[in-house]
C-alpha positions as CSV (number, residue, x, y, z in Angstrom):
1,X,22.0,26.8,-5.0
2,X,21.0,30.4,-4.8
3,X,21.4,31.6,-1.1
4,X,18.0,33.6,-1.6
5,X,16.0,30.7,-3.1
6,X,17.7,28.3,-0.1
7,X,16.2,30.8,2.4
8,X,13.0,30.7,0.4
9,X,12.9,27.3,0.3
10,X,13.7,26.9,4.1
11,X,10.8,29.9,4.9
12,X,8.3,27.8,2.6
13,X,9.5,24.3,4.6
14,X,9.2,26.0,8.2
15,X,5.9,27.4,7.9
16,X,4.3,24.0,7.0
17,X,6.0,22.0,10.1
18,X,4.0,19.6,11.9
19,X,3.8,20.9,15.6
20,X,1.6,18.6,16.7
21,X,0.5,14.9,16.5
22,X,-2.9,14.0,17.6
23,X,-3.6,10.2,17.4
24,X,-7.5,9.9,16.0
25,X,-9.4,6.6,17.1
26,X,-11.7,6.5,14.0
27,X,-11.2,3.6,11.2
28,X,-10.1,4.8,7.6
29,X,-12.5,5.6,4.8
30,X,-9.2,5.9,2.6
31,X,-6.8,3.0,3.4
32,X,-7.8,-0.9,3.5
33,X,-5.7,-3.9,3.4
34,X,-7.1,-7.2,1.4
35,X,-5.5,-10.5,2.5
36,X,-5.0,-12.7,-0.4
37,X,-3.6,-16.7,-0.4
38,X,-2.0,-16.7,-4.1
39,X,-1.3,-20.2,-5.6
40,X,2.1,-20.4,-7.7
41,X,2.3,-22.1,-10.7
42,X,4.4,-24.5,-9.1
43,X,1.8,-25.0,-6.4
44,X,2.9,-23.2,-3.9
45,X,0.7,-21.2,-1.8
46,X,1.7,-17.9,-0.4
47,X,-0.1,-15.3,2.1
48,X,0.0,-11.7,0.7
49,X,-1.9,-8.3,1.9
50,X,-2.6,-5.4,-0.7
51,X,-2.6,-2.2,0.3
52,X,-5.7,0.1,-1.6
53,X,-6.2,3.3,-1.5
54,X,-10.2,4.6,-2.1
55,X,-11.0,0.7,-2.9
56,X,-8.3,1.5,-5.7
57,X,-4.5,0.2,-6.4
58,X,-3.2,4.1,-5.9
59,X,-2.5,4.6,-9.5
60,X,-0.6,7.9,-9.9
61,X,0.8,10.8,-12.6
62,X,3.8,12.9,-11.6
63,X,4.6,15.8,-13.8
64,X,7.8,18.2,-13.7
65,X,6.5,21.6,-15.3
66,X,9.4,23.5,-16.7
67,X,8.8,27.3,-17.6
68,X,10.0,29.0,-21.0
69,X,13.2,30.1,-19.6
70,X,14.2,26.7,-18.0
71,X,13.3,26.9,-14.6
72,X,10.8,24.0,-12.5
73,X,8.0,24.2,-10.3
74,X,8.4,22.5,-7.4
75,X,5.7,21.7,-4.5
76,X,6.0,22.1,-0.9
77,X,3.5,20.3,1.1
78,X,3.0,18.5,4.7
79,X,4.0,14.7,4.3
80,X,3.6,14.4,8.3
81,X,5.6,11.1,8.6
82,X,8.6,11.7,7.2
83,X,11.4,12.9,9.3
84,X,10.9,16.8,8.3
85,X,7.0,16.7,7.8
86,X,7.4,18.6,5.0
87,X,8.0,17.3,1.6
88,X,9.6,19.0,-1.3
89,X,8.4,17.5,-4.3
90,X,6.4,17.7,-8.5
91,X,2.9,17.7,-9.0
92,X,1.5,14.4,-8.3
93,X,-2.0,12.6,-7.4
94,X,-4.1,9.8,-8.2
95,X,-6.0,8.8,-11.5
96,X,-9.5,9.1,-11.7
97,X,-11.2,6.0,-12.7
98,X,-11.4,6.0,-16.4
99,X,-9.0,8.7,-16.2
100,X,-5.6,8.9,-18.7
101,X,-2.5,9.0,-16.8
102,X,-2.0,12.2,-19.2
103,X,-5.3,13.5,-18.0
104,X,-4.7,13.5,-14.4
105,X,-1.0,14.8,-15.0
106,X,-2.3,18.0,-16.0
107,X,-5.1,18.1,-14.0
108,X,-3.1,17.6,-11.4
109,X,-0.7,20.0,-12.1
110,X,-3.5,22.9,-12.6
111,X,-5.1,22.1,-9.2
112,X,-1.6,22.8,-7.3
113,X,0.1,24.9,-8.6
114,X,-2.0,27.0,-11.3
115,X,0.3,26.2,-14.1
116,X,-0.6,24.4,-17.5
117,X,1.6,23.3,-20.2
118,X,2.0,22.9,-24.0
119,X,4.0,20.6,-24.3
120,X,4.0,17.3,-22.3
121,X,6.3,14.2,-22.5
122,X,5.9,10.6,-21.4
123,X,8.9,9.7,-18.9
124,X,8.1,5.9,-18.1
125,X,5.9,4.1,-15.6
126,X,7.3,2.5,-12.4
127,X,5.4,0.2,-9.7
128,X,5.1,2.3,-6.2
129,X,5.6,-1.1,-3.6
130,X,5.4,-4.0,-5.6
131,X,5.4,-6.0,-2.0
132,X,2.0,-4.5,-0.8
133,X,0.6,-2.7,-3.8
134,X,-0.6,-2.5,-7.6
135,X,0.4,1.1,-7.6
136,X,1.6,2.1,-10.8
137,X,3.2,5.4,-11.3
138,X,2.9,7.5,-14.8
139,X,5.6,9.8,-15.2
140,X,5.8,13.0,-17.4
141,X,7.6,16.3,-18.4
142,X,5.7,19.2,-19.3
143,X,7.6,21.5,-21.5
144,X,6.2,25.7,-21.7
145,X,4.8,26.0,-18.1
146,X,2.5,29.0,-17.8
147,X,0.1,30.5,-14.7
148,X,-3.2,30.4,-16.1
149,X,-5.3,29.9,-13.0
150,X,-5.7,29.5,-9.5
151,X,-5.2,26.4,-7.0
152,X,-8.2,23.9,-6.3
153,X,-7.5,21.7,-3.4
154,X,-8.9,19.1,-2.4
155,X,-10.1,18.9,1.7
156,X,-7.2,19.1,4.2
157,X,-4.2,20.0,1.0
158,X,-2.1,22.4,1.5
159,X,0.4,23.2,-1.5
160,X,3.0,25.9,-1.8
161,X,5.0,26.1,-5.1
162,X,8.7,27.2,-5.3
163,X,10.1,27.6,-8.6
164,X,14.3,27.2,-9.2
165,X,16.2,26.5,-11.8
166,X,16.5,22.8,-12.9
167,X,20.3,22.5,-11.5
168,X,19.0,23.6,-8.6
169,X,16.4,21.2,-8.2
170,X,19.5,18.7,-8.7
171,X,20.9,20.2,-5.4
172,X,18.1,20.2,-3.8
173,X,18.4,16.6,-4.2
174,X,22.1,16.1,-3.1
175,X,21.4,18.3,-0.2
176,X,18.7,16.0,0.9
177,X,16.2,18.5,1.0
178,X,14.2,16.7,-1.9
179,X,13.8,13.2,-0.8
180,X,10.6,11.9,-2.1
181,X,11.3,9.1,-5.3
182,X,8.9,10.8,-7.4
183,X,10.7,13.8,-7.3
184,X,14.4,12.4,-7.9
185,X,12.6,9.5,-10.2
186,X,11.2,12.1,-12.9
187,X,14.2,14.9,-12.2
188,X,16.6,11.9,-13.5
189,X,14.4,11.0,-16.2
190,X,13.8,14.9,-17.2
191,X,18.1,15.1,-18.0
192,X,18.5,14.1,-21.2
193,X,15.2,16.5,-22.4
194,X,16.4,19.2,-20.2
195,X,20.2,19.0,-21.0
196,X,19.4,19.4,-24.7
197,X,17.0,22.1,-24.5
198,X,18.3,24.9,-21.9
């Protein structure tokens, strides 16, 4: 890793540190729980809860944007409860309803970062927490990655971008500073497509 991008990296990370927790007594308009008693073929009857998110199962796209000379966009963001509170991560969020997982990929990644791309790439699909949710995850690669805009977040996001090369995304990883499974999930998956092109 480029010492000059780890100190931009680590200027980006500091500045969006959680200094303070403020416990809020008001219910969520975001998060419910069902409880469920699921009868098994074999007649068994087990207790499960399901975690939604907006009445919804969380359905998701993550996109890795890769620029004409190689290099990726990252995102930097608060994710208050991790250990940091700041997560290194793609472009990611939730399908609309009646939205295509391709749809909200680009979306998505024109609403953070300000980039679109010409060329885009299915990666696979992959459950979130198949023990409390119906969360599926879309995962894609989007080849040419331009600015062509600016940011639209939505209330309370707050997204800086950090572009590196795509072996340095890799380190990030080893280093620990990219921990989130999206992230490593669709940097794997980006290898073989990235290893043949730059």
């Amino acid at each position: 890793m480029r010492k000059e991008k780890l100190e931009e990296l680590n200027s980006l990370i500091e500045s969006l540190r959680v200094v303070k927790f403020q416990k809020l007594e008001t219910e969520s308009h975001f998060l419910s729980t069902k409880t469920y008693n699921c009868t098994l073929k074999n007649g068994e009857t087990i207790k499960r809860e399901k975690l939604l998110k907006n009445n919804e199962n969380g359905n998701a796209s993550v996109i890795l944007p890769v620029t004409n000379e190689g290099n990726v966009i990252l995102t930097v963001e608060p994710k208050v409860f991790t250990t940091r509170t700041v997560g290194v991560s793609v472009p990611a969020g939730y399908i609309n309803p009646g939205e295509y997982p391709l749809h909200a990929a680009r979306r998505e990644l024109l609403e953070e970062t300000g980039y679109e791309v010409s060329d885009i790439y299915e990666l696979g699909s992959f459950y979130q927490d198949t023990g409390v949710s119906g969360a599926l995850i879309e995962y894609f690669l989007g080849l040419n990655a331009t600015k062509t805009g600016s940011t639209h977040f939505d209330k309370g996001e707050i997204v800086k971008t950090f572009e590196c090369t795509y072996e340095e995304a890799l380190s990030l990883v080893e280093m620990g500073l990219i921990e989130d499974i999206n992230a490593v999930l669709v940097l794997e998956r980006a290898k073989k497509y990235m290893l043949k092109r730059y």
